[in-house]
C-alpha positions in Angstrom: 105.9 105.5 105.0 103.8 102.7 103.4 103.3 102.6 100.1 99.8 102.2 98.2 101.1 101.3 94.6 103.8 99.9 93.0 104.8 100.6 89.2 105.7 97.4 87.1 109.5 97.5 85.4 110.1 94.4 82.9 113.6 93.2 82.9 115.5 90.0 82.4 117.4 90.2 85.9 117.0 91.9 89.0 118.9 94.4 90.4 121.0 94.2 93.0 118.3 95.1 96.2 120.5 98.2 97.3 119.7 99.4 93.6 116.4 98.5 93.6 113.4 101.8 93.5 110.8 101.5 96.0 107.8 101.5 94.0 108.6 99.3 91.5 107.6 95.8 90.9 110.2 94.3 88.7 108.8 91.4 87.1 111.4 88.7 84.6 109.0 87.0 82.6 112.4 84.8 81.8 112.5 83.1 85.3 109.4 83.8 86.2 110.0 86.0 89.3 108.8 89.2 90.6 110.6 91.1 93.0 110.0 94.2 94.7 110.7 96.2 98.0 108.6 95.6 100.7 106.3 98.9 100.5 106.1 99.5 103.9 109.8 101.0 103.9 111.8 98.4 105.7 114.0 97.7 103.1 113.2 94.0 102.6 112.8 92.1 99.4 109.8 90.4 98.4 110.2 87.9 95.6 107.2 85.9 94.6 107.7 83.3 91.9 105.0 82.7 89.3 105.9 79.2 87.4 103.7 76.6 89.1 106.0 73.4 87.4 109.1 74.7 89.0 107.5 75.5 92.3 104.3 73.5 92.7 104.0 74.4 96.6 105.6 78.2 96.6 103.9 80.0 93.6 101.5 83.5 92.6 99.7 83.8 89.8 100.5 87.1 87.4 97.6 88.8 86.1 98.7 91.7 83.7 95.8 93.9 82.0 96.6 97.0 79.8 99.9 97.8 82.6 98.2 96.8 85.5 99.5 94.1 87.4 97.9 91.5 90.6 99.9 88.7 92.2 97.5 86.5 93.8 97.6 85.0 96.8 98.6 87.6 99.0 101.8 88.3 100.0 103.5 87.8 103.8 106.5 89.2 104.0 108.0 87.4 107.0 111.6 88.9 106.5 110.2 92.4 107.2 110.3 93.2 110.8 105.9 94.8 110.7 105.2 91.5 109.4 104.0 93.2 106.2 101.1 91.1 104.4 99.1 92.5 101.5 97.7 92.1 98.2 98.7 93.7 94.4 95.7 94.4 92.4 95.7 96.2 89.3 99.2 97.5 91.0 97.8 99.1 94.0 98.9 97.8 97.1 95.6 96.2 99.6 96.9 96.3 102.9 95.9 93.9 105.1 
């Protein structure tokens, strides 16, 4: 089942992805990472990295606003077997 929202969780590190919630965007404001199952249920991680000096080419921009999160630009997942592409906006998923 495909998600519409995901729920940010602050940490330092990751978890490992097998104990990693579906639903949650974990988000290490130390590395400057995000990671997060791939909501449509495959499994998959998604890791987006937000620090534009360590990767100038490969980088989202985190926008947080009273517990709302948005990662722009969208996000392809191309390790998920649907293809999964789709935005985060005020931490609701925009399918496209």
């Amino acid at each position: 089942m495909r998600l519409t929202e995901l729920q940010p969780v602050y940490c330092t590190t990751f978890p490992r992805p097998e104990a990693m919630d579906p639903g949650k965007l974990y988000i290490s404001h130390k590395f400057k990472l995000a990671n997060h199952l791939c909501p449509c249920g495959c499994g998959q991680q998604a890791v987006t990295p937000f620090d534009y000096e360590t990767f100038p080419n490969l980088h989202w921009k985190l926008t947080e606003n009273e517990g709302r999160v948005t990662l722009r630009a969208s996000i392809l997942n191309r390790a998920c077997p649907n293809r999964s592409h789709y935005y985060i906006t005020d931490n609701k998923i925009q399918w496209l």
